[in-house]
N, CA, C and O of each residue as an XYZ file, in Angstrom:
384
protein
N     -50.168     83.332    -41.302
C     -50.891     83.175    -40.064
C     -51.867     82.008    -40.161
O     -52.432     81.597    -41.174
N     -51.953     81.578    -38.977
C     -52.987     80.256    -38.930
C     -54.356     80.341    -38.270
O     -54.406     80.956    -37.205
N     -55.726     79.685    -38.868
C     -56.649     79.705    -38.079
C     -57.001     78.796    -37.184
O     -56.771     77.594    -37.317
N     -57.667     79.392    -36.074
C     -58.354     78.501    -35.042
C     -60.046     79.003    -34.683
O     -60.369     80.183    -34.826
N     -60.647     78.367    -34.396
C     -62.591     78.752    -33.946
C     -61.965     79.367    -32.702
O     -61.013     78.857    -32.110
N     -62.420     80.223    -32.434
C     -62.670     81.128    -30.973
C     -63.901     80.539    -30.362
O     -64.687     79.831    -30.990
N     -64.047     80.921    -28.902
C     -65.090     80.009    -28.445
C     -66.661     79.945    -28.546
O     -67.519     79.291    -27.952
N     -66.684     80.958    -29.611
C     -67.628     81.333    -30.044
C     -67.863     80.855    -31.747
O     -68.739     81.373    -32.439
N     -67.088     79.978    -32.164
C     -67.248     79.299    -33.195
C     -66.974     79.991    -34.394
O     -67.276     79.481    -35.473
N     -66.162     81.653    -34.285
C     -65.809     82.289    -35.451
C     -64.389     82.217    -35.082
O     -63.911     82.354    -33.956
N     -63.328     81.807    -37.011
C     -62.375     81.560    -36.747
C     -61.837     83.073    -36.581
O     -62.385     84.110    -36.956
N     -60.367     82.871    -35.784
C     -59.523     83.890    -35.402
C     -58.093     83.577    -36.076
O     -57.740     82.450    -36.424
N     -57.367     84.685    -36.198
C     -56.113     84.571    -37.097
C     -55.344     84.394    -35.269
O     -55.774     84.956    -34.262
N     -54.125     83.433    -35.358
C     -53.028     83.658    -34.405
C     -51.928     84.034    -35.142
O     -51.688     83.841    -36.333
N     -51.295     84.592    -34.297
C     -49.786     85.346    -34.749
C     -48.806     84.432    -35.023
O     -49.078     83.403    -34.404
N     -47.445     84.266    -35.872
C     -46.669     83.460    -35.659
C     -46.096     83.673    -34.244
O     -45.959     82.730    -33.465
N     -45.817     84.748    -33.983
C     -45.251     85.319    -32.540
C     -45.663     84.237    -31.155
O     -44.965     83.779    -30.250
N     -47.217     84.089    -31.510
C     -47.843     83.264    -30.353
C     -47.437     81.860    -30.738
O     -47.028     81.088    -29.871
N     -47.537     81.490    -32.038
C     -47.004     80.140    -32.092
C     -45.421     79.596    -31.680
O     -45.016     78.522    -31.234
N     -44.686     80.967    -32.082
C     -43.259     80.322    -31.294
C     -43.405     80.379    -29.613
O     -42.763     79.595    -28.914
N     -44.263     81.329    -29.067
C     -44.071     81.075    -28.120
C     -44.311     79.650    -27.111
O     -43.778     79.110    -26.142
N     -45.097     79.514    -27.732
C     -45.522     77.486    -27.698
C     -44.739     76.745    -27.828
O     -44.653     75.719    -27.152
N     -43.725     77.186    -29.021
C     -42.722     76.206    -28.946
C     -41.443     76.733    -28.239
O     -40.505     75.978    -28.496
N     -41.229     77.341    -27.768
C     -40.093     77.765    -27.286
C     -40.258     77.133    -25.476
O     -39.313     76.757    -24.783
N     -41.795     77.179    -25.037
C     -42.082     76.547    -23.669
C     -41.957     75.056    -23.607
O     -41.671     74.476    -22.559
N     -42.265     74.193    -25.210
C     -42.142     72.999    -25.488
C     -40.715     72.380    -25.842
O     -40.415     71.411    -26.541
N     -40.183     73.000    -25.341
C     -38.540     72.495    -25.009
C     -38.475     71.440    -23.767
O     -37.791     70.422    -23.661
N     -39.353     71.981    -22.921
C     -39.556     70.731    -21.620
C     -39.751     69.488    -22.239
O     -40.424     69.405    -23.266
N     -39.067     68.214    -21.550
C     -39.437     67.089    -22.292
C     -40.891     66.447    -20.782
O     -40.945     66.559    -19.558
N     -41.891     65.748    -21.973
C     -42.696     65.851    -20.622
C     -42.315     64.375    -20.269
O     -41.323     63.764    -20.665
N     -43.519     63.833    -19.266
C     -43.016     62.860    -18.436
C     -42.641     61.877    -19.265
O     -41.574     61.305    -19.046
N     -43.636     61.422    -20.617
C     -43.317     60.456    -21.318
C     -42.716     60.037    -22.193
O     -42.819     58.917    -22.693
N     -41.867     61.067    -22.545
C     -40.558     61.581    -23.495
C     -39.470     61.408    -22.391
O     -38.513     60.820    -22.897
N     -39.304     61.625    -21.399
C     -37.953     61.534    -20.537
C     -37.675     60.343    -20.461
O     -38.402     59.367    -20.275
N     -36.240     60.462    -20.656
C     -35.734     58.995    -20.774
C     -35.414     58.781    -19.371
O     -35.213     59.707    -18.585
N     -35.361     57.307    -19.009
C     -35.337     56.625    -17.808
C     -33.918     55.465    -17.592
O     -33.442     54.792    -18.506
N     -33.510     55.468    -16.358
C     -32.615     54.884    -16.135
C     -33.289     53.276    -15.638
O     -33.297     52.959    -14.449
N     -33.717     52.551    -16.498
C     -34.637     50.951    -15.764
C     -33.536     50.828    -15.128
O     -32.369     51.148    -15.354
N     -34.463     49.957    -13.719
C     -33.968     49.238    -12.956
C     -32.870     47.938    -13.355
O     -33.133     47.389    -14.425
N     -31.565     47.354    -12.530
C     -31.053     46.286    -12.432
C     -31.559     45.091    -13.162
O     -30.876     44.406    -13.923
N     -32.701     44.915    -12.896
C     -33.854     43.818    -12.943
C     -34.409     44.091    -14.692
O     -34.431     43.334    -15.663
N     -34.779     45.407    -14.524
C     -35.216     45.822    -15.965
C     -34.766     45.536    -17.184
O     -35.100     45.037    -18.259
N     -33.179     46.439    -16.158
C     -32.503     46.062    -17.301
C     -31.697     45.046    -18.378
O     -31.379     45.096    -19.567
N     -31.533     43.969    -17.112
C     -31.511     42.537    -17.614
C     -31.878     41.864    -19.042
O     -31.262     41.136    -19.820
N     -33.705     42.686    -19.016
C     -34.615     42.065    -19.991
C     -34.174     43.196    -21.321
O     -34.263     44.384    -21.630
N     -33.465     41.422    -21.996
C     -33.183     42.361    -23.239
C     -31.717     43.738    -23.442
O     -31.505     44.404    -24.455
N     -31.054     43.780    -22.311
C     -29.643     44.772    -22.432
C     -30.824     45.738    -22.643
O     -30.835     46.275    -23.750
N     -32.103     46.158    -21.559
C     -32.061     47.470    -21.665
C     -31.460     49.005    -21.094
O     -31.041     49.254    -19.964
N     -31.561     49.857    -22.184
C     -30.467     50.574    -21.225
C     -31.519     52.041    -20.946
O     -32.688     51.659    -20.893
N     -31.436     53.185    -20.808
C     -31.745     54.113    -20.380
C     -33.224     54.395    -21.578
O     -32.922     54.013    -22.709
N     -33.929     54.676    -21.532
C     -35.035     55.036    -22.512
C     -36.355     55.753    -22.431
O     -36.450     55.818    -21.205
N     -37.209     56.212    -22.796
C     -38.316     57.057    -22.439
C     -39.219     55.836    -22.149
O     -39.054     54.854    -22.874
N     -40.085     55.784    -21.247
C     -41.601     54.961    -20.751
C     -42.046     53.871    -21.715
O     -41.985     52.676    -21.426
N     -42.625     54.475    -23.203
C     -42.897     53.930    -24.251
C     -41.784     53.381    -24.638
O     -41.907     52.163    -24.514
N     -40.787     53.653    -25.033
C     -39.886     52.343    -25.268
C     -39.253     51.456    -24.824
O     -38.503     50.623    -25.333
N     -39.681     51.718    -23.530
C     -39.430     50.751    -22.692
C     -40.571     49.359    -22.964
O     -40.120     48.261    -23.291
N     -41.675     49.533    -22.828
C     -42.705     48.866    -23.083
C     -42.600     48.713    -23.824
O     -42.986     47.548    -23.922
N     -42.226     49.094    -24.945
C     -42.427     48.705    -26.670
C     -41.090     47.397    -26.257
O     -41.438     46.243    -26.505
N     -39.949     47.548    -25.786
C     -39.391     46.491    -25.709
C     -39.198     45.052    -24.920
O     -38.421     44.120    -25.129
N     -40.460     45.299    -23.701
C     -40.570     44.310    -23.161
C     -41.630     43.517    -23.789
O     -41.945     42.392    -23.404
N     -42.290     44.279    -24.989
C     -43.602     43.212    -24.678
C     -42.363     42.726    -26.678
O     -42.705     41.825    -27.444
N     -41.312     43.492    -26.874
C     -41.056     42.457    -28.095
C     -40.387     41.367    -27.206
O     -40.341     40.284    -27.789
N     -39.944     41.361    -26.161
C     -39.182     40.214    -25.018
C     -40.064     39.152    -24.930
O     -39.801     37.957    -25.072
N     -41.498     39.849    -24.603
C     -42.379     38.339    -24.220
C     -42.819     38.160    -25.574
O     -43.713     37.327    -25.720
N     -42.493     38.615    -26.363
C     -43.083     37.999    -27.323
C     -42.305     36.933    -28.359
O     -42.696     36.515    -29.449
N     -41.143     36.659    -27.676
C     -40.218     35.873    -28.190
C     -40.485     34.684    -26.866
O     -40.105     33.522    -27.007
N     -40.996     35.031    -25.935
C     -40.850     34.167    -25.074
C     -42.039     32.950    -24.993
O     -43.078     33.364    -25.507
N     -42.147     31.696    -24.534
C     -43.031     30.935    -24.780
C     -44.486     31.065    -23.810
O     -44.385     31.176    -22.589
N     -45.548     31.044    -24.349
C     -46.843     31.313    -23.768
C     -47.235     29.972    -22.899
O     -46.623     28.904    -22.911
N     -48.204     30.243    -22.274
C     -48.757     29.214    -21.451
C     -49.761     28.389    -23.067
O     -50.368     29.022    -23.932
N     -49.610     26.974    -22.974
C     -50.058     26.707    -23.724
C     -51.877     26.556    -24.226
O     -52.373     27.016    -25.254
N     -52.537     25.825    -23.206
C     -53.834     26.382    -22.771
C     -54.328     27.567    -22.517
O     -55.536     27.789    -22.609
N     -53.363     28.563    -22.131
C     -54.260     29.983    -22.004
C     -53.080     30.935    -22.878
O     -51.893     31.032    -22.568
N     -53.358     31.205    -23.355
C     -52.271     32.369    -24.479
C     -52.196     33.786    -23.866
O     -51.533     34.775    -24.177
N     -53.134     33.542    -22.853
C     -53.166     34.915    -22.014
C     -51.904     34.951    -21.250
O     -51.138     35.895    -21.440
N     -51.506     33.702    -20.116
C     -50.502     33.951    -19.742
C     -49.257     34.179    -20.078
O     -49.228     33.901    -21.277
N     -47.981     34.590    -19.686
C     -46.891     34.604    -19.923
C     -46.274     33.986    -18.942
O     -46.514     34.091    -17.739
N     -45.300     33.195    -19.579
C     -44.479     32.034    -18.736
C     -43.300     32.697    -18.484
O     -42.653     33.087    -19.456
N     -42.978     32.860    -17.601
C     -41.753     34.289    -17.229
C     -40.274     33.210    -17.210
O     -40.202     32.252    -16.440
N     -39.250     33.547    -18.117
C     -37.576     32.717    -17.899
C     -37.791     33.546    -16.509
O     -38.680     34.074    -15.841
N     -36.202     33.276    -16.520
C     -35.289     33.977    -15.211
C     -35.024     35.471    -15.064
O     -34.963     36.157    -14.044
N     -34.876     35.817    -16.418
C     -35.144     37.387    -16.279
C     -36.208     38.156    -16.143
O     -36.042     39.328    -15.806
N     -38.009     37.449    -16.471
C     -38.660     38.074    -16.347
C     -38.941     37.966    -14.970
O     -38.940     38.985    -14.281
N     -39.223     36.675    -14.399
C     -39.219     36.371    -12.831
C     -38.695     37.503    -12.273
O     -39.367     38.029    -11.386
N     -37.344     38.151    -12.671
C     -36.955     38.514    -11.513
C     -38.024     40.250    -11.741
O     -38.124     40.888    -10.693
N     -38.454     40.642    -12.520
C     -39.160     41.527    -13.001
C     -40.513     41.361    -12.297
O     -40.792     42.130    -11.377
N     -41.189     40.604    -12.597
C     -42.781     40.351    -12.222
C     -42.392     39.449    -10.887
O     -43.531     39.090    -10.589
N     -41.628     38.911     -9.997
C     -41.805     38.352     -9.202
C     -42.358     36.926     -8.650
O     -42.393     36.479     -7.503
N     -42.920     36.189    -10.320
C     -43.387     35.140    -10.020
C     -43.590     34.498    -11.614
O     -43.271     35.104    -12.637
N     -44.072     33.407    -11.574
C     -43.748     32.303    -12.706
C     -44.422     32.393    -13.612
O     -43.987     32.061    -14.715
N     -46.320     33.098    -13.383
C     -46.521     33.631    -14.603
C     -47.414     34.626    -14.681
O     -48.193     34.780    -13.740
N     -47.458     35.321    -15.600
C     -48.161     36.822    -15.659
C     -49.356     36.630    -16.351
O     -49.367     35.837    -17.292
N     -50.711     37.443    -15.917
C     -51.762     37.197    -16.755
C     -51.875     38.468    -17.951
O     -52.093     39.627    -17.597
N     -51.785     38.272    -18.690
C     -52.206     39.674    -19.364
C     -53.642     39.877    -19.425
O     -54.511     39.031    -19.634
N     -53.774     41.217    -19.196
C     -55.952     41.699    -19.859
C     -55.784     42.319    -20.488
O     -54.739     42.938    -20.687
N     -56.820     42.374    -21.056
C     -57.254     42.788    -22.411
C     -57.900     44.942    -21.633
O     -58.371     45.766    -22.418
C-alpha cells in the first residue's frame, strides 16, 4: 500500500483497489495524447502524417529549424512554400 498526506497533513494508507481504479478510468486518451489527422497544408510540412499535438510541434519547429532565418532578426522565420501555405504569409515572428 502507498502513502499520501490527508488534508490534514497526516499520512493515509490507499488501497491498491483505489489505485487500479485510477488506472482503469486512465484508459481515456486525453486531449494531448490523441492523435490528430493535420491538415492538407500541415501535412505538407515535412510528410506529416496523423500524430498527437506535441508531436506535431515537436516536428514543425525541427522544419523551421532546418529552414533559413531572417538574417538581422533571428526571431523571424522566413517561411519556403510549404510553410507559407501554413502561416499564410512570408514571415513569422516568433516570442519568447
Amino acid at each position: 500500500m502507498a502513502e499520501r498526506c490527508a488534508p490534514d497533513g497526516n499520512p493515509e494508507e490507499i488501497d491498491a483497489d483505489q489505485n487500479a481504479g485510477e488506472k482503469a478510468s486512465g484508459d481515456k486518451v486525453n486531449a494531448l495524447q490523441k492523435r490528430l489527422q493535420p491538415s492538407e497544408e500541415l501535412a505538407a510540412v515535412d510528410r506529416l502524417g496523423p500524430a498527437a499535438p506535441g508531436e506535431m510541434v515537436s516536428k514543425i519547429w525541427e522544419y523551421i529549424a532546418r529552414t533559413p532565418a531572417e538574417p538581422e532578426d533571428r526571431r523571424e522565420i522566413v517561411a519556403d512554400d510549404k510553410l507559407r501555405r501554413v502561416f499564410g504569409k512570408d514571415k513569422v515572428t516568433m516570442s519568447r
